[in-house]
N, C-alpha and C positions, 0 to 999 in steps of 0.2 A: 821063613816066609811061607812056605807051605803047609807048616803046621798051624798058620791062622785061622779062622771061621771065615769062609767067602765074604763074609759081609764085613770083615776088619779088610779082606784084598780088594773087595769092587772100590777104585776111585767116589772120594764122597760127588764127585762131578758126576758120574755117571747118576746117582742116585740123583742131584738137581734135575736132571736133562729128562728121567724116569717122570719124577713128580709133577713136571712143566708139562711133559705130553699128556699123562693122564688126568690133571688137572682139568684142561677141555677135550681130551677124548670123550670123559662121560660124560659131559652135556652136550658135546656134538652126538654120540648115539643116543642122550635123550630126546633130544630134536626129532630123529628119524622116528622116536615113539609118537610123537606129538599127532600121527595120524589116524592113529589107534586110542589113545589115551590123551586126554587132556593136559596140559603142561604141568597146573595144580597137583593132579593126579600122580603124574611121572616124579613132582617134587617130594609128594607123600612116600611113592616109593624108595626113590632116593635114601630120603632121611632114616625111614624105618629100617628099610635093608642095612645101611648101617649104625642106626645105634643096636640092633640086635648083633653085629658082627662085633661090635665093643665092649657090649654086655657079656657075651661070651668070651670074649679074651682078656680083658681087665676085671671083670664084675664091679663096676663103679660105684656101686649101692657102699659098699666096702668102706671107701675115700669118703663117700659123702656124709655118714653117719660120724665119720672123724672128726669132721667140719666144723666150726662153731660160725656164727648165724650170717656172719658177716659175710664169710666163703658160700655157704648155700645159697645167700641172694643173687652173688656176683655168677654159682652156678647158672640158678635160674635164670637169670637177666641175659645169659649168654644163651640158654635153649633158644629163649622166646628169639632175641636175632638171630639164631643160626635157622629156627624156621620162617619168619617170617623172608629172611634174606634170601632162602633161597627160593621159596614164591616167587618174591618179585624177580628173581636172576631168570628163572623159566618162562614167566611171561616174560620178561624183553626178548630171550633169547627164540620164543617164539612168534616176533615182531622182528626181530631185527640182525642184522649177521651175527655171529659169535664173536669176530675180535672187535664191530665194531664196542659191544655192551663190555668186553672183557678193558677196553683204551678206557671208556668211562669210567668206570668203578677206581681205575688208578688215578681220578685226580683229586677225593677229597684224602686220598694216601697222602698223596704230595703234596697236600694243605696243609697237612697235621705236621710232617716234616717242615714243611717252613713255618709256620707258627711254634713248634720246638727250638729251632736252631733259625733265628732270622739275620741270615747273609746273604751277600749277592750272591752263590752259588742256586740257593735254595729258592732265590728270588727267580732267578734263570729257571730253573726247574719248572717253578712252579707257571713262571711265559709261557716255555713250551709246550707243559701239558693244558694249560689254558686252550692253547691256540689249536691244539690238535682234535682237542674235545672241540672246540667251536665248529671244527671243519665236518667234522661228525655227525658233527649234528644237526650242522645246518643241510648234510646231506638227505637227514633222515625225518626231520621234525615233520616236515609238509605230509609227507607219503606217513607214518607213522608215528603220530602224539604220544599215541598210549603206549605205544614201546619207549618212547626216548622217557615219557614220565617214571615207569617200571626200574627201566635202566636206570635213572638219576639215584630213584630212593634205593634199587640192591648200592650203590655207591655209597650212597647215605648211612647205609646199614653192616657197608664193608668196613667203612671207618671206624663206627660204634663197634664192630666185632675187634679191631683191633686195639681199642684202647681196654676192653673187658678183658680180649686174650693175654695181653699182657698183665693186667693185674691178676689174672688167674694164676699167670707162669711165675711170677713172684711167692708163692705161697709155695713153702718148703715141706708143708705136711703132708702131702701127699703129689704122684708125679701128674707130668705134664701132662700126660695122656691118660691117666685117669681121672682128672677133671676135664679132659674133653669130651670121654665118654661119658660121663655123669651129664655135661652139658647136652650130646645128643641124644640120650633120656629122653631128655626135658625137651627137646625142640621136637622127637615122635609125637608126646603126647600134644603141643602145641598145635602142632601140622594138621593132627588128625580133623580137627572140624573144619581146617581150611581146605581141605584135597580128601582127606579118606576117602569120602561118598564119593570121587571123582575116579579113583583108583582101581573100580568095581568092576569095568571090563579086564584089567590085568587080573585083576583075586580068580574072575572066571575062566580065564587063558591062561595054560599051564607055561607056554611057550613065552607069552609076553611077558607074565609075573617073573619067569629068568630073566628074560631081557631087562626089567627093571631094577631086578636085586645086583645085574651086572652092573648098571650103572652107578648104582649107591655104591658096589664095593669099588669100580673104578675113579668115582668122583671123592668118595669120603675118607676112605679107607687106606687103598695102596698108594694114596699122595701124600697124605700122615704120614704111612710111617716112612717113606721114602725123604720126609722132610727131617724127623725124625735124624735117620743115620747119617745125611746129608749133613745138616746143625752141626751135628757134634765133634764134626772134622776139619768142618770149613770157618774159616774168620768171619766173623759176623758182616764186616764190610766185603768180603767178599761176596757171602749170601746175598747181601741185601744189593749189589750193582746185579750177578744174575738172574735176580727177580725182575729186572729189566725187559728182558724178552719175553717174560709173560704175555704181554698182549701182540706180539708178534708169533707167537706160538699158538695162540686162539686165532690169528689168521690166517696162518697157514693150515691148521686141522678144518679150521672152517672151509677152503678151499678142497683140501684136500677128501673128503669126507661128505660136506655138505655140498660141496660145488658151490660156496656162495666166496664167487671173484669179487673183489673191491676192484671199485672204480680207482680211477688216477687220484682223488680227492679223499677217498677212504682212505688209500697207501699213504700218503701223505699224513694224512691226522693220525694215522697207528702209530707214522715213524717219527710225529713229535713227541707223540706221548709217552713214546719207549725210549726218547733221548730226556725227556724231563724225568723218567723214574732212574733212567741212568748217573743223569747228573746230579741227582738230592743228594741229603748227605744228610743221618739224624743229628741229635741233639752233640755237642761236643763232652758235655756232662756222661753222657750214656759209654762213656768209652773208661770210662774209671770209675762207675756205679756197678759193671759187672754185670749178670744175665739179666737181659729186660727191664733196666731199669731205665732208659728211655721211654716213656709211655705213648706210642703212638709216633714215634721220630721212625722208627725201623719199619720198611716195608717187607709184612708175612706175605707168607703163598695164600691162594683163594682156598677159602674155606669148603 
């Protein structure tokens, strides 16, 4: 036992619980930028800070030249939403609480799940994330449009990421995380006309430019691979019920961090929407098809 590598003895749960916190630890400290640096701005650094941290540890150029055409597009097509999503994820989250944006994005998840597998389980599911987003929203729509609209399309965008990621993770020629890095490539260069020029007070602050490379490596980076070690040990329907406190995890970092308390009606719509990601269930297909071959039935960690 002792003679293992720490990373065969840490429990694969301790690595879930790692991934879950850091997941909105760095966009709760992107937030705290947002007074300094524009959201756009904070997103460009994100992104860039880690596809250069991927470049370096995979060289994804590598995978991608192995590729034949069909793999390069489905690369590409994933850059362009992993930039554009996380745009819009920064504007909400600089309109709106963090777990409230973090409950929304999980309900076109739990759409795609019941349109995979349609039973009453997933029909329940999908009620209560209905009903939680409703509450959510109806908290927030009056006081802030342009954030609940942001918030809808990163959701819109979450979904589209996970039907690409999965056909990505189905290609045997190369690994899973070298087609992610090849993918956040492509979403640097993407990002750059939407936030670069936005970015310009961090490029001139020695201090703040850490602060933003911290967050790329906190958001993009040590969640991967922490998903990563997590996967490979835990039952996939286990993963996928833990991925349940996701947005219960954005609202507790949000309080904790941001100071943004949810009302009685906020807590409320988090805790349906963390019982409707609880209760789904993907495809019943996906359980005898082998790795990822449910397309979009399995709820991934945020990107």
């Amino acid at each position: 036992m002792l003679g293992k590598p720490l990373a065969e003895r840490t429990p694969p749960e301790a690595y879930f619980v790692g991934s879950a916190v850091f997941h909105y630890l760095g966009p709760a400290f992107a937030v705290l930028l947002f007074a300094r640096v524009e959201p756009l701005g904070v997103a460009w650094l994100r992104i860039v800070s880690a596809a250069a941290v991927f470049a370096l540890w995979r060289r994804p150029w590598r995978a991608f030249a192995r590729m034949d055409r069909a793999a390069k597009n489905l690369v590409v097509a994933l850059g362009v939403v992993f930039a554009v999503m996380n745009a819009c994820f920064y504007v909400a989250i600089d309109a709106l609480p963090l777990g409230t944006v973090a409950a929304i994005e999980f309900l076109p998840v739990i759409l795609l799940a019941a349109v995979g597998a349609q039973t009453v389980r997933n029909g329940l599911a999908l009620g209560l994330a209905v009903a939680g987003v409703y509450l959510l929203t109806d908290v927030e729509l009056e006081a802030e449009p342009v954030g609940v609209a942001f918030a809808f399309a990163n959701a819109a965008l979450f979904a589209t990421y996970i039907v690409l990621a999965h056909r990505l993770s189905r290609i045997a020629a190369f690994g899973r995380l070298d087609g992610l890095a090849a993918a956040m490539l492509v979403a640097a260069v993407v990002v750059t006309p939407l936030g670069g020029w936005r970015a310009v007070p961090a490029l001139l602050d020695p201090a703040l430019l850490l602060a933003g490379i911290g967050v790329g490596i906190a958001s993009s980076v040590v969640p991967y691979v922490f998903d990563q070690l997590a996967m490979a040990r835990l039952p996939r329907a286990t993963y996928a019920l833990m991925v349940s406190i996701l947005p219960a995890t954005a609202t507790i970092i949000g309080i904790v961090v941001l100071r943004q308390v949810p009302s009685p009606p906020e807590l409320a719509g988090v805790a349906l929407v963390v019982m409707g990601v609880a209760v789904h269930r993907r495809a019943d297909g996906a359980r005898s098809a082998g790795r990822g071959e449910a397309q979009g039935a399995e709820v991934p960690s945020r990107p």
